[in-house]
N, C-alpha and C positions, 0 to 999 in steps of 0.2 A: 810371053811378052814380059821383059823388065816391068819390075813393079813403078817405077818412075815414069816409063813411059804409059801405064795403064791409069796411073794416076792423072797426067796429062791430057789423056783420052776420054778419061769417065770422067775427072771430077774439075779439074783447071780450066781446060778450053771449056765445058758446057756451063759454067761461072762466069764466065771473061774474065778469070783470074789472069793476065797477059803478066803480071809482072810477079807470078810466082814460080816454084820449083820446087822438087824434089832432090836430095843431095847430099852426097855425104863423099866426100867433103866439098864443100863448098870452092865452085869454081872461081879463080881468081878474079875474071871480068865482074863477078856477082858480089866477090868480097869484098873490094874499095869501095860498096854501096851499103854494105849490111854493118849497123848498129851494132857497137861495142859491150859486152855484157860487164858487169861488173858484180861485184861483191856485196855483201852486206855493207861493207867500210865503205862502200861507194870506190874501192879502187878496182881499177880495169884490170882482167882476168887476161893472166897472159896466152897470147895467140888469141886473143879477140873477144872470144867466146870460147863456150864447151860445146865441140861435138861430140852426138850420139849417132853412131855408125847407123843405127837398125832405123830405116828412110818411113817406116810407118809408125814409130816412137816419136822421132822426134827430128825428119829430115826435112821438113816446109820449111823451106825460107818463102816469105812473104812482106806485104807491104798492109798498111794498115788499110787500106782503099778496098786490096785485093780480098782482105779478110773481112770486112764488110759486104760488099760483093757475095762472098759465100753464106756469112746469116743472113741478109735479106734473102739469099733465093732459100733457104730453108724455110725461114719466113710464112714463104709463100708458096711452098708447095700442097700441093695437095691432102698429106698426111696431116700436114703441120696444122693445117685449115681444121680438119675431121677434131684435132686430139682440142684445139684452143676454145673449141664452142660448145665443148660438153664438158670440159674438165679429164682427166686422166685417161677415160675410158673413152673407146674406140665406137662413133655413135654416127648417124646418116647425115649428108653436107648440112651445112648452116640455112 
């Protein structure tokens, strides 16, 4: 399975990440929506942005909603519960 489409599968749809992706490059329909990066000078980098080919580096395109969505459910899973009530180490539910 494409690493995009397993990323989809394991990690976007069970988020309700709905308005993100994996990409390289960045589909046209996706790109008249995606934020301009720019420079230190504040001038716009030409072609928009920098792409990074390698889609588990640096291929999420997302929305700010979508990547909220993802820290709450880390949040709140289970692990995250274990490690936040005892400090570092790995200790029985809260």
């Amino acid at each position: 399975m494409p690493f995009e489409q397993a990323m989809l599968k394991l990690l976007l749809q069970p988020a309700g990440m709905t308005e993100s992706l994996f990409a390289a490059p960045l589909a046209p329909a996706f790109a008249a929506k995606a934020a301009r990066g720019h420079d230190a000078g504040g001038t716009m980098l030409a072609g928009g942005w920098r792409g990074i080919p390698e889609l588990a580096a640096g291929g999420l395109w997302s929305t700010p909603t979508d990547l909220a969505k993802l820290l709450i459910g880390i949040a709140q899973s289970p692990a995250e519960r274990r490690t936040r009530c005892c400090g570092l180490r790995p200790c029985s539910p809260c």
